[in-house]
N, C-alpha and C positions, 0 to 999 in steps of 0.2 A: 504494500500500500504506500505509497506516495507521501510523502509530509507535505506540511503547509510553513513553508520558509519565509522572513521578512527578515530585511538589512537594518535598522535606525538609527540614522548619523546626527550628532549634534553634540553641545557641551552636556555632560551628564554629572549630574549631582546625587551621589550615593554615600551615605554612611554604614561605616563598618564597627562603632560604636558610638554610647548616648551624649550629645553633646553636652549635657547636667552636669555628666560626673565630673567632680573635682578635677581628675587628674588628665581631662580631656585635653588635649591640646589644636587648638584650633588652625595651627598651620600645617597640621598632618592631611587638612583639607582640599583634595586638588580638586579643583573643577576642571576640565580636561575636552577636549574633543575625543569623542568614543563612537565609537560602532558596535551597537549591539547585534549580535546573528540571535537569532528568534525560532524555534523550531516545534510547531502543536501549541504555540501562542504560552510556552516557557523560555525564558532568557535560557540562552545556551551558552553562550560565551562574550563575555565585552571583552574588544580590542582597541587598539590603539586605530585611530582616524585612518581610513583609506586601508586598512588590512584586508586581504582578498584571501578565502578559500575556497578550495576547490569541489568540495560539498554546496559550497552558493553558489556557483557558476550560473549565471543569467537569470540571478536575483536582482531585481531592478534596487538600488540605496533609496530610501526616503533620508532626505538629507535636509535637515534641517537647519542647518548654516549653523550661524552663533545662535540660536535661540537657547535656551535652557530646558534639557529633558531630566524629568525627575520624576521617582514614583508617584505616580497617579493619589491622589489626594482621600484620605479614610476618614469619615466623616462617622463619629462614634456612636452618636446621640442625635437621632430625627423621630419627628412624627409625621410622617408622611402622609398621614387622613389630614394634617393641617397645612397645607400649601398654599389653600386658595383663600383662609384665613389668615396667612402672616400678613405683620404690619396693619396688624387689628389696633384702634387707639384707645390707651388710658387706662389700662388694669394692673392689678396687683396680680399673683395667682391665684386665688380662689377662684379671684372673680372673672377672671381670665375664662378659667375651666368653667364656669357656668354660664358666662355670657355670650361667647365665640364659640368653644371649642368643643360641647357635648352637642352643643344644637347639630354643629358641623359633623361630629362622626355617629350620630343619628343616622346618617343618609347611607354608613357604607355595609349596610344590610344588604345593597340591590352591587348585585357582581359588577354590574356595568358603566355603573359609578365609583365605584372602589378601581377600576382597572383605569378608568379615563384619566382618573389621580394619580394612582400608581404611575401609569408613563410619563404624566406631566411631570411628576416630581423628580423621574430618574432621568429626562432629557434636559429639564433646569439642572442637575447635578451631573450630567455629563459634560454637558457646555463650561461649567465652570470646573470642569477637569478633577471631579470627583470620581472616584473608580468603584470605592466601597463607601457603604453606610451599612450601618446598625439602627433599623428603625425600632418603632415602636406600632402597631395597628388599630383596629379597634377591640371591639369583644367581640366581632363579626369574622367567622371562618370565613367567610367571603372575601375579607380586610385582608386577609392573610395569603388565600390562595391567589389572589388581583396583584399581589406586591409582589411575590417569588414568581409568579408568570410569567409578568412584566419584563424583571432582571432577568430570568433566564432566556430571554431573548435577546438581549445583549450579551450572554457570557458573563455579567458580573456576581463576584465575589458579595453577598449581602449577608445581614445578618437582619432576623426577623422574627417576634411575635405576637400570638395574640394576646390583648391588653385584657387584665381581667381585674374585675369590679364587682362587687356586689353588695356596697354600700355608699353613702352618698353620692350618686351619683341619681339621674337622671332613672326611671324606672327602665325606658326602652335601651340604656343603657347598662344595665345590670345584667349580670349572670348571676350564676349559682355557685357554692361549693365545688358542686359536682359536676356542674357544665364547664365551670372553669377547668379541672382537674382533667374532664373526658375530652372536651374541644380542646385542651392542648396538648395533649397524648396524641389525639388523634393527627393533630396537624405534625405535632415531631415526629412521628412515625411516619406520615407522609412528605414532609422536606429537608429534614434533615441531614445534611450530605448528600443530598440529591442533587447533582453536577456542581456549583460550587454554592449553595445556599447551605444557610446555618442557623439553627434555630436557637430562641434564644425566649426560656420561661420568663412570663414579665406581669408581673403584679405592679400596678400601674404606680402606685404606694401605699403604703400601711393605711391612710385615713379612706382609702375606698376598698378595703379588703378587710372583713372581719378575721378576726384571731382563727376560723375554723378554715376559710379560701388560706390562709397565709401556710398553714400548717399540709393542707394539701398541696399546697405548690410546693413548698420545702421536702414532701414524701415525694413528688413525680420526680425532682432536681436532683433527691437523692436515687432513685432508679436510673435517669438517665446524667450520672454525672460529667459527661464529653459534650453536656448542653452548656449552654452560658444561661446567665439570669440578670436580665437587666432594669436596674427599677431606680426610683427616684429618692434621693436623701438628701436633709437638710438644705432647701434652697430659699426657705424664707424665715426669717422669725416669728413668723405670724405661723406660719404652716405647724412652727415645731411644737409653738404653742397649744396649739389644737392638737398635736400627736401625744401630748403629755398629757391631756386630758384624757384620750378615746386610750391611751394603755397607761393607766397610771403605776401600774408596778415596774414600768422599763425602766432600766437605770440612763436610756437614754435613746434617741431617734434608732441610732443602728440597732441596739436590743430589739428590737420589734420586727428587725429581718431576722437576728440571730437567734432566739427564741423559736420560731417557726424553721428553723432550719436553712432560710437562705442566705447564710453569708456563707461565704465560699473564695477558693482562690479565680474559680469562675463564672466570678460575682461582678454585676458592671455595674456601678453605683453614679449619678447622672447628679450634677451641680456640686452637693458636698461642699460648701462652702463656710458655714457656721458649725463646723465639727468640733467636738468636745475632745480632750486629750485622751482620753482612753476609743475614743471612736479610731481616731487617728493610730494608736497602737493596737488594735483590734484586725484595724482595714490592712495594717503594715504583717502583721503575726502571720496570717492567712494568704497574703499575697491578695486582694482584692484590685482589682483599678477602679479608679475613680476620672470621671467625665467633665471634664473643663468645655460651658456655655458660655464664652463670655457676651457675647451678641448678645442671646437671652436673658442671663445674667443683667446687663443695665441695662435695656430695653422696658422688660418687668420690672427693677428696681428690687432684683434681688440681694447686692453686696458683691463681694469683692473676693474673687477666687484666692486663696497663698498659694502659688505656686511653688514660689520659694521655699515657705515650710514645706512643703510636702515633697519635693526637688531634693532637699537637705535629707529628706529622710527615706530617698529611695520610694517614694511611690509609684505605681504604677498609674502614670497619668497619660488619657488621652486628649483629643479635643472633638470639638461638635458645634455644630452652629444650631441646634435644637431648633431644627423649624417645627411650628409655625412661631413660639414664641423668641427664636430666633427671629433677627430681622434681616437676615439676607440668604442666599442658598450658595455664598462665595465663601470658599475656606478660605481663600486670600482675603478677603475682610474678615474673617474670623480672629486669624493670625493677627491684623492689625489691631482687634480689639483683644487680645491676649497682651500683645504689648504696650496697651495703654492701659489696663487695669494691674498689670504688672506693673508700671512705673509709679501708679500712682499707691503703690505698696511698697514702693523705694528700689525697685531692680528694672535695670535695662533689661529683657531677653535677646540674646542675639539672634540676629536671623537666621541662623544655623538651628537653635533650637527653637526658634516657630515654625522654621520647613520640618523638621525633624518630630514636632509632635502631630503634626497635620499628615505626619504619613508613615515613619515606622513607630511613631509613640503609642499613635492609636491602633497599629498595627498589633502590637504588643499588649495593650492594654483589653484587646479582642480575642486574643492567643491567636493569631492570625498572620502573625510574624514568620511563620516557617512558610507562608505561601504570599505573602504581599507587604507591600509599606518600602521595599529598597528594590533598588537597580542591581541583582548580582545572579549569580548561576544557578540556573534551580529553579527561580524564582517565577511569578506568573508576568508577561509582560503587559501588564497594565500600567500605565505610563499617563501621565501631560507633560505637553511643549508650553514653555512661558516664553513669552515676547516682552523683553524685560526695555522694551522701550514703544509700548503699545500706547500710551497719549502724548502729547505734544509734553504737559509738563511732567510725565517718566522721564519722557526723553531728554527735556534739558539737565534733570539731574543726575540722570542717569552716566550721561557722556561726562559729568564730572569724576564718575568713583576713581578712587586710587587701587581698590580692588575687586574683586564677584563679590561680596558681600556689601558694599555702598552699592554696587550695582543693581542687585538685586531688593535689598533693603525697600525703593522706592516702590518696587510692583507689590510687593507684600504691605504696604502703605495705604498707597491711592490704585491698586489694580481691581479690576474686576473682569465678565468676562470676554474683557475686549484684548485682556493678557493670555486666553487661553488659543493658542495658535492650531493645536491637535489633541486627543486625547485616545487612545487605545485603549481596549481591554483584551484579555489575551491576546495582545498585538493586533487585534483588529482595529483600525481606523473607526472609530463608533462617531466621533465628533471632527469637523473642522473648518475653522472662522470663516465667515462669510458663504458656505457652504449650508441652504435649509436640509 
């Protein structure tokens, strides 16, 4: 049988360690003209610029000049039922979830509408050179099987489930103990690992799960432990307030997963931002990741992620632009607002580790790192080209840097996705500029 070969030329930007740690050194960094060979849409080997084998013989190069290729962009933390609701004005979270956001996934009971969404949201995140996401659905198997369709039409790497609720919430929006526990068996059973989809148990959070849904989903998560479980912790003070009410024997927000059995090392915990210190050694013990919004984050008027503390202490952190209470569907403006709630915490991030959490952090942070997040052998070629001089004012500052990283620094600033030039998934062309 035949393979399916492709050449891709251009400067490549790959890390082979975290640029946090202490003892990273940042001029170990080359950004380089490379040639990737591609073979069943796995990186096979990066060479040096213009290297010819004889295995590629009358492989046409996609040659992307000086552009910048870098792994394809992992987007941790989405709610994909809320697309056509982002940039909703004026809530807090509750009122967010009552006023916008239940009305909105009301509707994704009917397949046909859950699917119209589903491609919307993964063709906004392909355009802006997103490769993977970890959504979230609704409590509708429809939510669910519309989202894994969708991606596996493109070949993307996704991670996905269904949301479950059975307390405040909305009646048409409620499940059962037992609906919860059986509609997500059912759906793990039918996508999980099924061509590169990944299922992921998700209790939306403790104040819409009574104590008995929480304890059944910590029983499934314990049967199917090679699943992930992803749910929401600590993102408002108001929120926590109210969770200290509905469990009053927890010694604190995370007990309330941990008690019911879902804390885990894969556990993906979403915002985390008003963590208590034994939460924080709890999340560290176990290996948990936790989900950096910053979009969302100040958009709602949540607070202010530490990155640093948690950086210092080896966590496993990803990033996410949580739409729909994200306010954009660009991890280049995510990044940007990573590095302004960062600073305003007292730390520069370098743009070495804003690319680096936007794509092996959360790679890592998804256990999804041994198949995506970097540029190396083995790896799946899901790739974006960045045009690091895609507006007039990129470009005037751009042509100042003294190095790729002033270089780059500007697109990761004011870029959006008029920086994204191409975008692959298993080295298939799936997106590119100007091109409907």
């Amino acid at each position: 049988m035949s393979k399916d070969k492709k050449i891709i030329e251009g400067r490549v930007l790959s890390f082979d360690k975290n640029p946090f740690d202490k003892d990273f050194d940042l001029s170990s960094l080359k950004i380089q003209r490379k040639r990737i060979f591609v073979i069943d849409g796995i990186i096979n080997s990066i060479e040096e610029a213009n290297f010819n084998r004889s295995d590629f013989n009358n492989i046409e190069v996609m040659d992307y000049g000086e552009h910048l290729i870098s792994a394809g962009f992992v987007d941790a933390h989405v709610h994909y039922p809320q697309t056509a609701i982002i940039a909703s004005w004026g809530k807090r979270l509750i009122d967010w979830l009552n006023v916008y956001t239940f009305p909105e996934e009301m509707k994704f009971n009917n397949l046909n509408y859950a699917s119209e969404i589903a491609n919307r949201y993964l063709n906004f995140s392909l355009s802006s050179g997103t490769t993977t996401v970890a959504s979230y659905c609704t409590i509708h198997p429809e939510s669910v099987n519309a989202f894994f369709e969708a991606a596996a039409a493109y070949n993307m790497c996704v991670v996905a489930g269904k949301t479950c609720m059975d307390r405040n919430a909305p009646e048409g929006l409620c499940d059962t103990t037992k609906s919860a526990y059986d509609d997500s068996k059912a759906l793990l059973e039918a996508w999980h690992k099924k061509g590169r989809a990944h299922y992921a148990i998700t209790p939306r959070f403790s104040p819409t799960s009574t104590p008995d849904q929480l304890s059944a989903l910590g029983a499934l998560w314990a049967e199917y432990p090679d699943c992930l479980m992803q749910t929401h912790l600590s993102e408002q003070v108001d929120e926590i307030d109210w969770v200290r009410k509905l469990f009053p024997k927890a010694r604190d927000y995370l007990d309330t997963y941990e008690t019911f059995g879902l804390l885990g090392t894969r556990g993906v915990y979403g915002h985390a931002i008003h963590l208590e210190a034994r939460e924080i050694d709890r999340l560290n013990e176990v290996g948990a990741s936790l989900i950096h919004c910053p979009t969302s984050n100040t958009f709602i008027g949540s607070g202010l992620f530490d990155i640093a503390r948690l950086a210092s202490r080896s966590t496993k952190v990803g990033l996410a632009t949580d739409i729909g209470g994200g306010s954009s569907f660009s991890m280049l403006r995510t990044m940007a607002c990573a590095y302004e709630i960062a600073q305003l915490r007292g730390i520069a991030l370098h743009p070495a580790q804003l690319m680096w959490l936007a794509t092996q952090g959360s790679a890592k942070a998804l256990h999804l790192d041994d198949q995506i997040g970097s540029l190396t052998a083995g790896m799946a070629a899901d790739l974006v080209v960045l045009d690091l001089s895609s507006t007039p004012a990129i470009s005037q500052r751009s042509t100042r840097a003294n190095d790729i990283w002033e270089e780059l620094f500007p697109t990761i600033m004011m870029g959006d996705d008029r920086a994204i030039v191409a975008t692959h998934v298993a080295g298939e062309k799936v997106y590119q500029r100007g091109v409907i």
